[in-house]
DSSP file (Angstrom, degrees, kcal/mol; ACC not computed):
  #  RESIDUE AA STRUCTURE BP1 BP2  ACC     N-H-->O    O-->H-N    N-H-->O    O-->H-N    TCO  KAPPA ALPHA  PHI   PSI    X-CA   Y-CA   Z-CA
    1    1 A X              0   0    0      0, 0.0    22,-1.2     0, 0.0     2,-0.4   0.000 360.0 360.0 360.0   9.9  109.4  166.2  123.4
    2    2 A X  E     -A   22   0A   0     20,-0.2     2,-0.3    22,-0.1    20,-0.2  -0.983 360.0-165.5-129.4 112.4  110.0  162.4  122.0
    3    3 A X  E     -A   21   0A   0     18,-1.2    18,-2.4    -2,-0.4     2,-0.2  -0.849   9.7-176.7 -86.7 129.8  107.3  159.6  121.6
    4    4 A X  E     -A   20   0A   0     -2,-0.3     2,-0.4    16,-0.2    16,-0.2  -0.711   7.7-161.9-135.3 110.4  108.7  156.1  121.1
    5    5 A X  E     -A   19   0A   0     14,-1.5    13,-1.9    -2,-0.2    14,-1.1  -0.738  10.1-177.6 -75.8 109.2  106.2  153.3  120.5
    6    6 A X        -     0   0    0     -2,-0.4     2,-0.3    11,-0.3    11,-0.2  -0.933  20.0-159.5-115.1 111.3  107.5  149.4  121.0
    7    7 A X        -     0   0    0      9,-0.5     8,-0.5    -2,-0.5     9,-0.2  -0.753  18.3-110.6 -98.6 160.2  104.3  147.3  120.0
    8    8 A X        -     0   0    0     -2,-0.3     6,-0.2     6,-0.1     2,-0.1  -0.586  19.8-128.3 -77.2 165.7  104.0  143.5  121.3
    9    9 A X        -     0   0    0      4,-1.5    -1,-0.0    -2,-0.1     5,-0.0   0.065  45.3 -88.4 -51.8 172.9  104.3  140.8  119.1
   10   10 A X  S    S+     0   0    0      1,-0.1    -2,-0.0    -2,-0.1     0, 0.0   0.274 129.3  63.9-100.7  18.2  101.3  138.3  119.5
   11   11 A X  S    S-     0   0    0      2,-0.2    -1,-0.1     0, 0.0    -3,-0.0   0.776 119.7-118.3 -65.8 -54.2  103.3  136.4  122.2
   12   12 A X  S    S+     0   0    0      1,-0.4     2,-0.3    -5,-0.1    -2,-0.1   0.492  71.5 128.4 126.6  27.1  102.9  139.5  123.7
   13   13 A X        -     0   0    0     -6,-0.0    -4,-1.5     0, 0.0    -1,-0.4  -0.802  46.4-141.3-120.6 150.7  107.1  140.6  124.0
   14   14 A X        +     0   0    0     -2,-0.3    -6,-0.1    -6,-0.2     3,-0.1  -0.774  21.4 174.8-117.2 134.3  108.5  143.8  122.8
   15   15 A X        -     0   0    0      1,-0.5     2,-0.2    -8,-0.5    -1,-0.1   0.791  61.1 -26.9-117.7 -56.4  112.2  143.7  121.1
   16   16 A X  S    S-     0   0    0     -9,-0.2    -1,-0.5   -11,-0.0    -9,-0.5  -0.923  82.9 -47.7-153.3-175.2  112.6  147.4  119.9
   17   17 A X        -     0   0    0     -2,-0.2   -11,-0.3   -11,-0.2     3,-0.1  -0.468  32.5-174.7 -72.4 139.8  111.2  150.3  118.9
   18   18 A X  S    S+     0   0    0    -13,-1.9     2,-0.2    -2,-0.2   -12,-0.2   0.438  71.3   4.1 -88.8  -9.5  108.3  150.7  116.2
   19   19 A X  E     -A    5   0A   0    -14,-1.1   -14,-1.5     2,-0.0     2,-0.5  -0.838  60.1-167.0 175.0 124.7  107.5  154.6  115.4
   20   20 A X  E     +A    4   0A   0     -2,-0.2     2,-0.2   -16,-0.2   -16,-0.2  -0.947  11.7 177.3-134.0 136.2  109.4  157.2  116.9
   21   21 A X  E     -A    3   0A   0    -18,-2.4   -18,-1.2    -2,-0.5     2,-0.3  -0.937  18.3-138.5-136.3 154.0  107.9  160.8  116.6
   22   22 A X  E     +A    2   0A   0     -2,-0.2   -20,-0.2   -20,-0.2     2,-0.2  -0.839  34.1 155.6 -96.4 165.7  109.2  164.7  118.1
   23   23 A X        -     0   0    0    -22,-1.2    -2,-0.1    -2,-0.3    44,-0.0  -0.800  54.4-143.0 176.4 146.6  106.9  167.0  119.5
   24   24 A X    >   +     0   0    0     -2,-0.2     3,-0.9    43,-0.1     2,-0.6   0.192  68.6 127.4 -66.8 -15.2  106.1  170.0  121.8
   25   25 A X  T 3  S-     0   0    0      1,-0.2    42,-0.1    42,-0.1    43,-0.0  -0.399  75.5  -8.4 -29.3  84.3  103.0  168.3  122.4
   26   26 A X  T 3  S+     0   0    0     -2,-0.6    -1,-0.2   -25,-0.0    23,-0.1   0.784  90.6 122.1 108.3  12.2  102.2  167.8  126.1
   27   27 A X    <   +     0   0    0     -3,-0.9     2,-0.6     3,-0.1    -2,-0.1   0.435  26.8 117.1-130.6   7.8  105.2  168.9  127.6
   28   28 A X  S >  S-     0   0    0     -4,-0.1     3,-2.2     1,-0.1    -4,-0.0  -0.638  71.7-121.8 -64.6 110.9  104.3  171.8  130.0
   29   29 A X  T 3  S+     0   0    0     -2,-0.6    -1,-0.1     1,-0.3     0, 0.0   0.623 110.3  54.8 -16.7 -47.9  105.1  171.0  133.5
   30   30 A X  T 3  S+     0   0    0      2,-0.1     2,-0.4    21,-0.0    -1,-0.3   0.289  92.8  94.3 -50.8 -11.5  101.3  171.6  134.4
   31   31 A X    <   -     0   0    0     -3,-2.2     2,-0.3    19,-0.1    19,-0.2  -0.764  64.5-150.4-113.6 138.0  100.3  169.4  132.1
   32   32 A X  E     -B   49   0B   0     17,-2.2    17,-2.3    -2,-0.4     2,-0.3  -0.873   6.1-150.9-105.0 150.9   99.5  165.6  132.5
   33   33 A X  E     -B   48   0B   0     -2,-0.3     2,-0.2    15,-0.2    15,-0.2  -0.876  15.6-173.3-124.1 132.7   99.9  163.1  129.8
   34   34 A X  E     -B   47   0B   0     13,-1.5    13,-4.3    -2,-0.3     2,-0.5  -0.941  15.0-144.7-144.4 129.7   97.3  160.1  130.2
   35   35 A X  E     +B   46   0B   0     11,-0.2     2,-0.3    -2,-0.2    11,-0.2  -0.841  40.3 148.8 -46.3  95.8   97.6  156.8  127.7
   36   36 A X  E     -B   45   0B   0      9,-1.4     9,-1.6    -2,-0.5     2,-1.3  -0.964  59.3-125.5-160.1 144.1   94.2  155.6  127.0
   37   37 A X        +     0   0    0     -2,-0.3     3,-0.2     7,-0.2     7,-0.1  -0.619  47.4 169.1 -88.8 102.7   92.0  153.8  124.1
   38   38 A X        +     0   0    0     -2,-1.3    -1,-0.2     5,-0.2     6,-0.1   0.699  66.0  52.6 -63.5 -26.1   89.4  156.9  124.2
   39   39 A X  S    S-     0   0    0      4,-0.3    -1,-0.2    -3,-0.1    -2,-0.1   0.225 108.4-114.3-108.9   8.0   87.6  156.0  121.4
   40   40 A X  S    S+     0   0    0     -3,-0.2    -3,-0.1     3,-0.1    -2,-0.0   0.502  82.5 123.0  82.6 -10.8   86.6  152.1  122.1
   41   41 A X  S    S-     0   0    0      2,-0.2     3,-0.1     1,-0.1    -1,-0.1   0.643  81.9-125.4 -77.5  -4.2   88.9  151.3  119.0
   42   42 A X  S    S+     0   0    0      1,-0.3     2,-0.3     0, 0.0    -1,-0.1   0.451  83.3 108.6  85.7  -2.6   91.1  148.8  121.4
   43   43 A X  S    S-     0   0    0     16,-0.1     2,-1.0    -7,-0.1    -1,-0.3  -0.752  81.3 -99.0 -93.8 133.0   94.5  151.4  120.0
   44   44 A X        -     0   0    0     -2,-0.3    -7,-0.2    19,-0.1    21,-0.0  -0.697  38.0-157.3 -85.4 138.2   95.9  153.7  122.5
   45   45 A X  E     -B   36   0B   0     -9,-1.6    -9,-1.4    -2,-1.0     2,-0.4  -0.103   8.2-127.9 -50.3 145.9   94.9  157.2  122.7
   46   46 A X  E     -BC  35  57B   0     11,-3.0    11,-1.4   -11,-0.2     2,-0.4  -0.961  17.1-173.9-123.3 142.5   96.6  160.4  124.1
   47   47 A X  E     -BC  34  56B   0    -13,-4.3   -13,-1.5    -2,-0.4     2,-0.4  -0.939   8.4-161.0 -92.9 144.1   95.2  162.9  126.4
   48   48 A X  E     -BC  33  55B   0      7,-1.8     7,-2.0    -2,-0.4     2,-0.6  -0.892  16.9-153.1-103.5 140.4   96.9  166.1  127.4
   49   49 A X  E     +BC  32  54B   0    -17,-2.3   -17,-2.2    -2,-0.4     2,-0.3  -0.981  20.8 171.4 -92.8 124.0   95.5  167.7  130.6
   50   50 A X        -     0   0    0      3,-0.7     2,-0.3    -2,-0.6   -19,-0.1  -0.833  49.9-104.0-122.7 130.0   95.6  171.1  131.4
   51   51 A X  S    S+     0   0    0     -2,-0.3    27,-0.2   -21,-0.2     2,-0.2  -0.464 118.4  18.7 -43.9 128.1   93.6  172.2  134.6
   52   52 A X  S    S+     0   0    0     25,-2.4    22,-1.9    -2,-0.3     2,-0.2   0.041 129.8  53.5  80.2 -30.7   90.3  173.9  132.5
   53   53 A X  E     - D   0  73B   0     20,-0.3    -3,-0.7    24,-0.2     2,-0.4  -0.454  54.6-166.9-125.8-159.7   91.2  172.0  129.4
   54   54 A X  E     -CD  49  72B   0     18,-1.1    18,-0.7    -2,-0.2    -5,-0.2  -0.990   4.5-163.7-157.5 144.9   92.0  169.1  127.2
   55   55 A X  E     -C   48   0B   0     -7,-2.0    -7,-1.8    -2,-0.4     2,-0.4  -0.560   6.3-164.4-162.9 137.0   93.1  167.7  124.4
   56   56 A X  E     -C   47   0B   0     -9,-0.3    14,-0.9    -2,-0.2    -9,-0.2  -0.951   9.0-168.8-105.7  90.6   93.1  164.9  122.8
   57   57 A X  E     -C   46   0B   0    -11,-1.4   -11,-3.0    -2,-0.4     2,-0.1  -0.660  22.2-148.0-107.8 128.3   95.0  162.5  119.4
   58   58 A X        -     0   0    0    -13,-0.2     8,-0.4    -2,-0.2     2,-0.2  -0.139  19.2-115.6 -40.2 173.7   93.5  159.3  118.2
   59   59 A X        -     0   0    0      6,-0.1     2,-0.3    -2,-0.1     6,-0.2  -0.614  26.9-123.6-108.6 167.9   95.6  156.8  117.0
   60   60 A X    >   -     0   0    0      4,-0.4     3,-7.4    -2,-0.2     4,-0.5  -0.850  41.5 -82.3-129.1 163.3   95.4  155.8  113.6
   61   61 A X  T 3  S+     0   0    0      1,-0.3    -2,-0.0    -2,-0.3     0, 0.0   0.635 132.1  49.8 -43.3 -47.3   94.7  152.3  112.2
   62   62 A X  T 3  S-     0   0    0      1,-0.1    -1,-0.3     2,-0.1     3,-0.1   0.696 124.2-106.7 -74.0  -9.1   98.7  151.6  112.8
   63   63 A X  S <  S+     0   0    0     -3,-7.4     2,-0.3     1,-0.3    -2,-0.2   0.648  75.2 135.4 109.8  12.8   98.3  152.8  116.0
   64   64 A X        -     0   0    0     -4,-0.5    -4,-0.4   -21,-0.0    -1,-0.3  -0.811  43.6-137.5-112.5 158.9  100.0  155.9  115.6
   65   65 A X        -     0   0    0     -2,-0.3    -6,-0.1    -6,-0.2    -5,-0.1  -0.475   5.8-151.0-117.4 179.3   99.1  159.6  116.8
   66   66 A X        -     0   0    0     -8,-0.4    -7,-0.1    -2,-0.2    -1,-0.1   0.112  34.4-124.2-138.9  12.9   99.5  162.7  114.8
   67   67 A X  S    S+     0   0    0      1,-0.2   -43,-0.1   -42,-0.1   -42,-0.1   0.684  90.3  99.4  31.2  36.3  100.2  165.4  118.0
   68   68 A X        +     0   0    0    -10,-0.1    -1,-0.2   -43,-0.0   -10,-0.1  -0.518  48.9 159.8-122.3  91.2   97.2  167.3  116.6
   69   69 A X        -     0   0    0    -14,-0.1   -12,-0.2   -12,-0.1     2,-0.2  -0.018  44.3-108.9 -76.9-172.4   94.6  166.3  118.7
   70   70 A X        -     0   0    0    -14,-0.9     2,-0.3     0, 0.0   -14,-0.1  -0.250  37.6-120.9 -98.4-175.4   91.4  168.5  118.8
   71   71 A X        -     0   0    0    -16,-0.2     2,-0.2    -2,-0.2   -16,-0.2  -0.984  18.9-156.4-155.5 136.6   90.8  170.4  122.1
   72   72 A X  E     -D   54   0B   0    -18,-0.7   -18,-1.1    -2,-0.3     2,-0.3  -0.594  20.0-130.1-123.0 154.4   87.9  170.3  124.6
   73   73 A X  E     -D   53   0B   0     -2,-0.2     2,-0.4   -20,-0.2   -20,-0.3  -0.717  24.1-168.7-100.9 166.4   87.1  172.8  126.9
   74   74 A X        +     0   0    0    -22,-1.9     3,-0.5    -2,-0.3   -22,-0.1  -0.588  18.2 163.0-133.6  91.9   86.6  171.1  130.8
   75   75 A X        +     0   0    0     -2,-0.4     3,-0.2     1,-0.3    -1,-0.1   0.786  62.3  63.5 -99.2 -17.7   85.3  173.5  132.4
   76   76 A X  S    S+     0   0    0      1,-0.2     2,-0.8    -3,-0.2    -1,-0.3   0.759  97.8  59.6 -63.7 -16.3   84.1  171.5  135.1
   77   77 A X        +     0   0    0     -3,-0.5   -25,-2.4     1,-0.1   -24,-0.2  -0.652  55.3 139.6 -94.9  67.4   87.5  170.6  136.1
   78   78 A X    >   +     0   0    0     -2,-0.8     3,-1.3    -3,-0.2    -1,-0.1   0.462  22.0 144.0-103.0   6.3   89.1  173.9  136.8
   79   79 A X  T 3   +     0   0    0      1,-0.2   -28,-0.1    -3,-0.1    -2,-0.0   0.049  69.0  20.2 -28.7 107.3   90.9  172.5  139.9
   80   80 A X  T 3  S+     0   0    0      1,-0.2    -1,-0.2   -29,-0.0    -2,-0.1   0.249  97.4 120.8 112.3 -33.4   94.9  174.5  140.1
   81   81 A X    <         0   0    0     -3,-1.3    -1,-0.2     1,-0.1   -29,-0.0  -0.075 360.0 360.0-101.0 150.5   93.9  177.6  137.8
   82   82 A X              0   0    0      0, 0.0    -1,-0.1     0, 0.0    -2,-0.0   0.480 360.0 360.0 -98.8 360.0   94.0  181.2  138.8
């Protein structure tokens, strides 16, 4: 239910945290959370997985996500589901 975001320095060391969020986002047992730059933009991304669905937040220029991503249907991936 907590996001906390530490960015590197351009050494490439982490000191404390940078952006701390809550949310209900993501947080169903069932559910996988995957870290990933989706969009090409070199920022990570989040995806939620749900067997049969998705959804997905950009980051935004600072590199932060707004835990209302858009939602994709997967319907090839229906793997778990009743």
């Amino acid at each position: 239910g907590r996001m906390w975001i530490d960015n590197a320095d351009e050494q490439g060391r982490f000191a404390e945290e940078d952006w701390t969020r809550e949310s209900t986002w993501c947080t169903e047992p069932r559910f996988r959370l995957v870290v990933t730059d989706l969009n090409g933009d070199g920022r990570a991304d989040l995806y939620c997985h749900e067997p049969g669905r998705g959804w997905y937040d950009f980051a935004d220029n600072e590199g932060h996500v707004g835990w209302a991503g858009e939602s994709i249907s997967l319907a090839w991936c229906r793997a778990g589901t009743t």
